[in-house]
C-alpha positions as CSV (number, residue, x, y, z in Angstrom):
1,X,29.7,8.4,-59.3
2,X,29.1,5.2,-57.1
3,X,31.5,2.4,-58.1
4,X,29.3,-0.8,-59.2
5,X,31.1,-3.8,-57.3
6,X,30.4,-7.5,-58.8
7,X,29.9,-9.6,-55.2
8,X,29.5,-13.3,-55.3
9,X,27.7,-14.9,-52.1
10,X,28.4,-18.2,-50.3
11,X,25.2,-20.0,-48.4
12,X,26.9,-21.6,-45.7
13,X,25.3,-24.6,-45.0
14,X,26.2,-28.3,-42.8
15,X,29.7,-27.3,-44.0
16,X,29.1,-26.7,-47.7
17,X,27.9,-24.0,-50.3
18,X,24.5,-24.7,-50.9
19,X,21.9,-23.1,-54.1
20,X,20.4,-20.3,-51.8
21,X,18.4,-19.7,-48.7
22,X,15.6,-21.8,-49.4
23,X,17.8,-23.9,-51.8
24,X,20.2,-26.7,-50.0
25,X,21.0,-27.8,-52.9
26,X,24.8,-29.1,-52.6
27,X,26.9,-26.9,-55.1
28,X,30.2,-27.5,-53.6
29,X,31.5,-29.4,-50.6
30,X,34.3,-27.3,-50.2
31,X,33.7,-23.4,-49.9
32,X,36.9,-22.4,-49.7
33,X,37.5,-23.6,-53.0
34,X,35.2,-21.4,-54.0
35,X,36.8,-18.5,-52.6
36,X,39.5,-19.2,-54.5
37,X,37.4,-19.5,-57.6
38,X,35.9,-15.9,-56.8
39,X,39.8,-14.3,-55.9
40,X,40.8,-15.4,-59.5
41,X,37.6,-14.1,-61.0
42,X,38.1,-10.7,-59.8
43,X,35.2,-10.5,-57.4
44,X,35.0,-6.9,-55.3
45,X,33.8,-8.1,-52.2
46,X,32.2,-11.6,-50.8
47,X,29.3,-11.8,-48.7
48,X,28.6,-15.2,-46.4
49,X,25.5,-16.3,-45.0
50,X,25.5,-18.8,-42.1
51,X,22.3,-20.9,-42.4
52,X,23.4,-23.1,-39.8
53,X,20.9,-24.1,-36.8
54,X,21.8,-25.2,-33.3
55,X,25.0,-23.6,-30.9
56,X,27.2,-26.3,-32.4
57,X,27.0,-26.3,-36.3
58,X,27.0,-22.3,-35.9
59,X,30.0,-22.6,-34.0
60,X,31.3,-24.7,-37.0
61,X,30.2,-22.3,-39.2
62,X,32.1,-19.7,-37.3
63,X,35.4,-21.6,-37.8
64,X,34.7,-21.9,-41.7
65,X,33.9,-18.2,-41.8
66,X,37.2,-17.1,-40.2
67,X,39.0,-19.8,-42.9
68,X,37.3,-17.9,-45.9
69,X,37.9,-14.1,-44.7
70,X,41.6,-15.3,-44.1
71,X,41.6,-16.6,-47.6
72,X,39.7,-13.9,-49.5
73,X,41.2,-11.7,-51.4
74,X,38.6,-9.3,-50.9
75,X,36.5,-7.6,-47.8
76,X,34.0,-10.2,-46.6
77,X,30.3,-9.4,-45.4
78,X,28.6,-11.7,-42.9
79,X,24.8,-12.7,-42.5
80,X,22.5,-15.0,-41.5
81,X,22.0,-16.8,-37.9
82,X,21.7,-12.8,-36.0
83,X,19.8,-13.0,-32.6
84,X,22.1,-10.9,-30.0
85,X,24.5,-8.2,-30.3
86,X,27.2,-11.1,-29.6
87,X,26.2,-12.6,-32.6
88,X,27.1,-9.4,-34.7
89,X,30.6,-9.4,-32.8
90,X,31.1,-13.0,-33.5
91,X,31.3,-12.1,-37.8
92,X,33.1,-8.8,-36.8
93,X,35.9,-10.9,-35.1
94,X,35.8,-14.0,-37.4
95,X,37.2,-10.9,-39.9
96,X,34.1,-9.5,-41.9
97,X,34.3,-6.0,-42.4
98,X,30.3,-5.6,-42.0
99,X,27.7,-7.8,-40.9
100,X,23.8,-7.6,-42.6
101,X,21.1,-7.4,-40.2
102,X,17.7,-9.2,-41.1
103,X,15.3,-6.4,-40.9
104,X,12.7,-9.3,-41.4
105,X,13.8,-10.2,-38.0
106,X,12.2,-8.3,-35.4
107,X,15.4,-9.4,-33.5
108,X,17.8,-8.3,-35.3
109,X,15.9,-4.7,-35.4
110,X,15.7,-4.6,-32.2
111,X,20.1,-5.2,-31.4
112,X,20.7,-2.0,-34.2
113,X,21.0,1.0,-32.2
114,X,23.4,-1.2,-29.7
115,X,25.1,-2.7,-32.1
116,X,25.8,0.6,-34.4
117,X,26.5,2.3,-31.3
118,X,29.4,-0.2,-30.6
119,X,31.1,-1.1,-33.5
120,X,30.0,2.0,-35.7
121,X,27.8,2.2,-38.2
122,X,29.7,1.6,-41.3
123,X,29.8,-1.5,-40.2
124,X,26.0,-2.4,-40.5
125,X,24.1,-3.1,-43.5
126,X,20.2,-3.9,-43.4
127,X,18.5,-6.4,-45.1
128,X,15.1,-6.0,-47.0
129,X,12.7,-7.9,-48.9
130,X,9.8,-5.6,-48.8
131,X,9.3,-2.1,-49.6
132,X,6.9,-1.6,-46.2
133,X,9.9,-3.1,-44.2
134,X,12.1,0.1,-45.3
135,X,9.0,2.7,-44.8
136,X,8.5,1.4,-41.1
137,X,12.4,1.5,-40.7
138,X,13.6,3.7,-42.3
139,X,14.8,6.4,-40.1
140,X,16.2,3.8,-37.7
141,X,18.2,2.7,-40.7
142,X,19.3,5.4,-41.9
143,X,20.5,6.4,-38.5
144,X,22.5,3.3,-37.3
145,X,23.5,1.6,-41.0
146,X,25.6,2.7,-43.6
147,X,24.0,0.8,-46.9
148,X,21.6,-1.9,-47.6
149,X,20.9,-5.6,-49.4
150,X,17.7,-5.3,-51.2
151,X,16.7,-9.7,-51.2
152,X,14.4,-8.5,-53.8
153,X,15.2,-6.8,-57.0
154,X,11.8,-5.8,-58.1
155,X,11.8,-2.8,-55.5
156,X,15.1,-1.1,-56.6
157,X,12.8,2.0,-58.1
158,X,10.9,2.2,-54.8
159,X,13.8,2.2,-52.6
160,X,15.6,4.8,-54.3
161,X,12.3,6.9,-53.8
162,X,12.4,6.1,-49.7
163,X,16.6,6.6,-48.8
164,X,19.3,7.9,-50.6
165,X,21.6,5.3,-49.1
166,X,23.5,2.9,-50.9
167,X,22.6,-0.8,-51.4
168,X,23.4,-4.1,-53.2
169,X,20.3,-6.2,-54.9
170,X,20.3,-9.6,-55.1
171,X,19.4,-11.2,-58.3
172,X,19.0,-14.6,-58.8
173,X,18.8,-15.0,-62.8
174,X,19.4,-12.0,-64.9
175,X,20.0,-10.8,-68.7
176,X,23.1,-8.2,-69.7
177,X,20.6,-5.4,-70.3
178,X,18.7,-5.6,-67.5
179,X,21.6,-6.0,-65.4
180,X,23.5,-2.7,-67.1
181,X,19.7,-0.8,-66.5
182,X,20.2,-1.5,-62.6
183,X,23.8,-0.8,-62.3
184,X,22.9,2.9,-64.1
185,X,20.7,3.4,-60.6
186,X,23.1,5.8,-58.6
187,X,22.4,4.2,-55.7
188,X,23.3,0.5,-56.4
189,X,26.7,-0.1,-55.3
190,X,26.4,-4.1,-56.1
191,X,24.8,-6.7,-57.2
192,X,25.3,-10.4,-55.4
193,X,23.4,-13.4,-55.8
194,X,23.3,-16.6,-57.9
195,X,23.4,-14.2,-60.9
196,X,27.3,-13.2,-60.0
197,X,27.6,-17.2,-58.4
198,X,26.8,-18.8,-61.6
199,X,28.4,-16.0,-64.0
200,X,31.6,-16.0,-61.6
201,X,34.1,-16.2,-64.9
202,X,32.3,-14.0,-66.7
203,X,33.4,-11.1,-64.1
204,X,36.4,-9.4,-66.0
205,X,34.2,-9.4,-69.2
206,X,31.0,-7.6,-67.5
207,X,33.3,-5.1,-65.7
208,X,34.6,-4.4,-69.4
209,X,31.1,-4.0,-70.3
210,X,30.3,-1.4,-67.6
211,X,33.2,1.0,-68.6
212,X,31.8,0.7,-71.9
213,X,28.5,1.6,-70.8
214,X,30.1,4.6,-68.6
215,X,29.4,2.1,-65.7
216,X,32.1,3.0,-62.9
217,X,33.6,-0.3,-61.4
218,X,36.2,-2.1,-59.7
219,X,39.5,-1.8,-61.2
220,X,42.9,-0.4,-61.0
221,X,43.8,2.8,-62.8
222,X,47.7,2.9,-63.7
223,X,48.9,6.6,-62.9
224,X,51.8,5.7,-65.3
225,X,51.3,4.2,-69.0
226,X,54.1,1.7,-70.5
227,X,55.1,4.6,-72.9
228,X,56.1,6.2,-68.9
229,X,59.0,3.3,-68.8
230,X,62.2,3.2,-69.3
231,X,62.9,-0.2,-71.2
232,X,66.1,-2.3,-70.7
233,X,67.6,-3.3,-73.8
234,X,64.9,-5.9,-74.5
235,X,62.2,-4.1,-74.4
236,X,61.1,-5.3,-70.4
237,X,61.0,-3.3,-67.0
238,X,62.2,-5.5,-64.1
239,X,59.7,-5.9,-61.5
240,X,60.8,-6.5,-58.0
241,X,58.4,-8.6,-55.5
242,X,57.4,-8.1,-52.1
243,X,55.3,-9.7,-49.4
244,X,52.8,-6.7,-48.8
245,X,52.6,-7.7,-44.9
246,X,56.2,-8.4,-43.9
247,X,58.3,-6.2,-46.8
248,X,60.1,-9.9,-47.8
249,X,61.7,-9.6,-51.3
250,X,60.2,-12.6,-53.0
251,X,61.4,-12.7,-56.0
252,X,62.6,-10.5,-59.2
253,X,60.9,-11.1,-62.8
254,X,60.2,-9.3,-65.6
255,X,57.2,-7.4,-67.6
256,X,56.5,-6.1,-71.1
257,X,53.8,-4.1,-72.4
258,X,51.3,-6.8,-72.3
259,X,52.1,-8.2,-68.9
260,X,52.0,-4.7,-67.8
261,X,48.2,-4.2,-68.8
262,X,47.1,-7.5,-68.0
263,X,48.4,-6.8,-64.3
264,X,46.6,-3.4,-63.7
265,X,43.3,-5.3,-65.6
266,X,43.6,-8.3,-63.9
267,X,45.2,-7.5,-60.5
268,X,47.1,-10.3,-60.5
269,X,50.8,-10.3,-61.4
270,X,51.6,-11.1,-64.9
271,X,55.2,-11.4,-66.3
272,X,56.9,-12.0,-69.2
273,X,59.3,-15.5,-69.1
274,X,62.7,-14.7,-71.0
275,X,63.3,-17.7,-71.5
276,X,60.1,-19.3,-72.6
277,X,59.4,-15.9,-74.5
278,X,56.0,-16.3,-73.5
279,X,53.5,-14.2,-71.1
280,X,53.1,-15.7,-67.7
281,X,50.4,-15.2,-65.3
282,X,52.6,-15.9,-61.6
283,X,50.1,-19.0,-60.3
284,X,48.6,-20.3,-63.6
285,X,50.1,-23.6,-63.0
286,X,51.1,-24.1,-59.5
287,X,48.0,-21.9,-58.2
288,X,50.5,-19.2,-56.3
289,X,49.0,-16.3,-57.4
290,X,50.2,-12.8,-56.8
291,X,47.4,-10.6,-55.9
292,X,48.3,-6.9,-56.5
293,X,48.5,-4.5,-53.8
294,X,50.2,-1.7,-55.0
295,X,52.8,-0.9,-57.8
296,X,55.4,1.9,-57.4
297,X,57.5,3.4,-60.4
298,X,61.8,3.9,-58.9
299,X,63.1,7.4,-59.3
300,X,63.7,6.5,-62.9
301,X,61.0,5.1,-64.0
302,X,63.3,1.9,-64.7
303,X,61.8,-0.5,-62.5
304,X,58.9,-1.5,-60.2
305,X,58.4,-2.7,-56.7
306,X,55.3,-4.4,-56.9
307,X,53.6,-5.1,-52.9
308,X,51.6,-8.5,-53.6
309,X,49.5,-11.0,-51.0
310,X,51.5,-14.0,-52.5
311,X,49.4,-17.7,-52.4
312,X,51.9,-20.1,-51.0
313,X,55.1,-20.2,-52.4
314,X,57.1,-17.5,-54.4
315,X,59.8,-19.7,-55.9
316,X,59.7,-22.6,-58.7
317,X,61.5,-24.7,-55.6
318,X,58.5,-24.0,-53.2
319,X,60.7,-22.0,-51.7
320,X,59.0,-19.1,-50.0
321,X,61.7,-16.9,-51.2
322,X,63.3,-17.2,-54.5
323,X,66.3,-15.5,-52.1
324,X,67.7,-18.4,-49.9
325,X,71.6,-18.9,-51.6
326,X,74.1,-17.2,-49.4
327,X,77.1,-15.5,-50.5
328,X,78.6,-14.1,-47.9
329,X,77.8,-12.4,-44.3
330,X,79.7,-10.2,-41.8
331,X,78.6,-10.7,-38.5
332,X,76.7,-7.4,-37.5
333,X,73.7,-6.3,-35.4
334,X,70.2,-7.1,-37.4
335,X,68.0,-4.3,-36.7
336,X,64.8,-6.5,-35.6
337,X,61.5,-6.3,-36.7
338,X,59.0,-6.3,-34.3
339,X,56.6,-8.8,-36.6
340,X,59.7,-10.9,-37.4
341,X,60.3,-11.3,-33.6
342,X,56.9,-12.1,-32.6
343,X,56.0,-14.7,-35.3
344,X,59.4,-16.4,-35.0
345,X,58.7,-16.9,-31.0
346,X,55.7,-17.8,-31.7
347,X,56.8,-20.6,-34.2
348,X,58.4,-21.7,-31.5
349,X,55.9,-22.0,-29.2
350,X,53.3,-24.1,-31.5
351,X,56.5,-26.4,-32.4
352,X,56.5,-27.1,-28.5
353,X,52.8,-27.5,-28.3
354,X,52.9,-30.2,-31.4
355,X,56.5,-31.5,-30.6
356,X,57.2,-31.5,-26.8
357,X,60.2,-31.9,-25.0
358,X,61.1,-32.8,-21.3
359,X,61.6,-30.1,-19.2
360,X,60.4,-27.1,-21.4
361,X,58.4,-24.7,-19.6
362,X,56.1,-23.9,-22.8
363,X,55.2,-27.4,-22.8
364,X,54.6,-27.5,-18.5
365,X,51.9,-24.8,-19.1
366,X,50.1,-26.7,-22.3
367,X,50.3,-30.1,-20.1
368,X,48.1,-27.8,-17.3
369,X,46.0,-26.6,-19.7
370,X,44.0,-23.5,-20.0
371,X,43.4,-22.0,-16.8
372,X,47.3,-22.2,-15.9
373,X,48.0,-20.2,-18.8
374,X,45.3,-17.5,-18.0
375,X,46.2,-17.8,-14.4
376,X,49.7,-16.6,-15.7
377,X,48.4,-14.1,-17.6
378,X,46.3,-12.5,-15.1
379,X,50.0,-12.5,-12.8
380,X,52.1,-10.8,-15.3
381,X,49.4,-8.2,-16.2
382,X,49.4,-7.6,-12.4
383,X,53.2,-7.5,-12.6
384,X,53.6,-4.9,-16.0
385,X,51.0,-2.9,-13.4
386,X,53.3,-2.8,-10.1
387,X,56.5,-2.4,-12.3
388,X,54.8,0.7,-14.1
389,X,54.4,2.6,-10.8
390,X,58.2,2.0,-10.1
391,X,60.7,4.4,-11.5
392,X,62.3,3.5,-14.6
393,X,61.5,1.2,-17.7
394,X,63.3,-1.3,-18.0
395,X,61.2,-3.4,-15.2
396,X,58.2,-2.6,-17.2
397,X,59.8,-4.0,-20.5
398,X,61.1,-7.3,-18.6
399,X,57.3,-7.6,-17.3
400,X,55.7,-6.6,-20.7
401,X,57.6,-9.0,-22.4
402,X,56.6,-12.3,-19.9
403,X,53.1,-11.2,-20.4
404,X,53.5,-11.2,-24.9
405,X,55.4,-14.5,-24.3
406,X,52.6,-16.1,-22.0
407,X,49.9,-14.0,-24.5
408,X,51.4,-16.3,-27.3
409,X,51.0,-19.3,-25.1
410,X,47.3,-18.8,-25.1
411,X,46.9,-17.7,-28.8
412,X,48.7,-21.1,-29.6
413,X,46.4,-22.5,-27.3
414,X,43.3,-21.1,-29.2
415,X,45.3,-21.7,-32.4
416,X,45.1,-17.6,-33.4
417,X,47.6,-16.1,-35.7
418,X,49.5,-13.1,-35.1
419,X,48.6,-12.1,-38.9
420,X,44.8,-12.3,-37.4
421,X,45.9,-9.8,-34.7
422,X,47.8,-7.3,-36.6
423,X,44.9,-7.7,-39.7
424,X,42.1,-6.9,-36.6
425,X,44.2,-4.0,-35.5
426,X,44.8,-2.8,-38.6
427,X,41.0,-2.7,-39.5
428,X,40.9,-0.8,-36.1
């Protein structure tokens, strides 16, 4: 059974989210506030379209793009603005999972194969408005692209007759039933538009509607029911956080039954205060939500880890940690973790770059500017090359580990993240 997914859709336009694409309508300056609008909602996925015109606003629309996949919650799709393969790679990098291709656009037909052959096709989705645009491509579609956005949702029927592939419809304005008669089409994995935009709130209540309907969706399903638990003395399981990226413990609170269920409904964490004796959604006040990940049950079903991507701060204090009060320490050998390394020399190195001091050599290579730091590059590459044809490693770890430090140069220089590397890799 194909899981429906509920996909809100951001026109990118002059810097702001605009009605639609023949719309530009202002509806909010600020996208990303929207994305935060849609992660609370409980959107599936998010897909963008760049309306920009001209190199330098779509360059600008680039840089807001990479913003809003870092921030979503959810697996962003990219559109709008295709001419070149390049432009395809330029979503793909800004950290959309998939990018639509126009098959309006006889350009954007024409970069499939290439770009399908390059980046695989289950990163490619096509674009239609017309039912005579899927007959001509069809086969071409089917070969390179691994679903579809039908821009027009009075040919659902028809395109269900033509492919068996899977494909979002866009809907602009739409009533329940109707809406529960196109999510009962096996094919339709989605529906996006300004019917989700405008409806974003109403998201956990349609999905409830679906299940109702027998309507597969979006949502967690709890291997373990609260009757599973074994209950402290109170009546609550302890519920121990983690940062899902770098395994930091972030803090320790506590759930009942109702927190428990509103967690796996939700997917954001939901506790139960002690001392206010009140339910507490983590973020409803401060805006630091918890966004689940996973939950695992101890060996005695006593308490939970919960793996969360935690907004901002974890502590009351705006502490990141709740866990910063020593007790005591013994001197002994940290094993170190690789991330921990590279993002804490890396701090470093942006500190230098926005706080210089005299006779620093990070700061001599930012004052030369970019092609010193590539020309230094390029020499230590050369130099992890020669050492690798020597015997023995360790010259090839001293040379590796010039070329990572000068590598974070330049990523400081071209402000990139390691958390944008290791996410790229990962989606690898």
């Amino acid at each position: 059974m194909t899981v429906k997914k509920f996909v809100p859709c951001i026109y990118l336009y002059h810097g702001h989210a605009v009605k639609n694409l023949t719309d530009t309508t202002v509806v909010e300056t600020d996208p990303l506030r929207l994305v935060n609008l849609y992660n609370e909602s409980g959107a599936d996925e998010l897909i963008v379209f760049d309306m920009s015109q001209g190199d330098e606003e779509h360059e600008a629309a680039l840089d807001m793009l990479k913003e809003i996949c870092a921030l979503a919650e959810v697996d962003v799709i990219g559109a709008g603005n295709i001419k070149r393969m390049e432009d395809v790679k330029k979503l793909l990098y800004a950290g959309c999972r998939q990018a639509i291709l126009d098959f309006e656009s006889e350009s954007n037909i024409a970069v499939t194969q290439e770009v399908s052959l390059k980046f695989g096709k289950d990163k490619l989705l096509a674009a239609c408005g017309e039912v005579s645009v899927l007959e001509r491509n069809r086969e071409l579609i089917e070969e390179y692209c691994c679903g579809m956005v039908l821009m027009n949702p009075h040919i659902v029927r028809e395109t269900q007759e033509l492919t068996n592939l899977p494909f979002y419809v866009q809907i602009n304005n739409i009533a329940l039933n109707k809406l529960m008669e196109i999510f009962a089409d096996e094919n339709v994995c989605g529906v996006t538009g300004n019917a989700i935009n405008d409806n974003y709130r109403e998201i956990p209540s349609l999905k409830e509607l679906c299940r109702e309907n027998g309507i597969a969706v979006e949502t967690f399903e709890a291997a373990y029911q609260w009757e599973d638990f074994k209950k402290n003395s109170d009546g609550h399981v302890p519920v121990v956080v983690q940062d899902y990226r770098t395994s930091e413990v972030l803090m320790v609170a506590y759930m009942n039954e109702e927190a428990y269920r509103q967690t796996i409904s939700t997917g954001r964490m939901t506790y139960y205060s002690r001392s206010r004796g009140e339910l507490w959604l983590k973020g409803a006040t401060s805006g630091h939500y918890q966004y689940v990940k996973s939950l695992t049950a101890d060996c005695d079903m006593d308490t939970i880890l919960a793996k969360v991507s935690q907004v901002g701060a974890a502590c009351h204090t705006g502490a990141r940690s709740c866990f910063f009060h020593e007790i005591v320490k013994k001197d002994f050998q940290e094993t170190a973790n690789p991330l921990q390394v590279f993002e804490e020399v890396y701090d470093v190195i942006r500190d230098r770059k926005v706080h210089p001091r005299e006779g620093s050599y990070t700061n001599y290579l930012f004052d030369k500017g970019l092609d010193k730091i590539l020309k230094k590059l390029g020499e230590e590459a050369t130099e992890i090359v020669i050492a690798a044809k020597n015997p023995g490693a360790n010259e090839v770890k001293y040379e590796i580990s010039d070329f990572l430090y000068h590598m974070m140069v330049l990523m400081a220089q071209k402000d990139i993240s390691w958390e944008e590397i290791t996410t790229e890799l990962a989606r690898r």
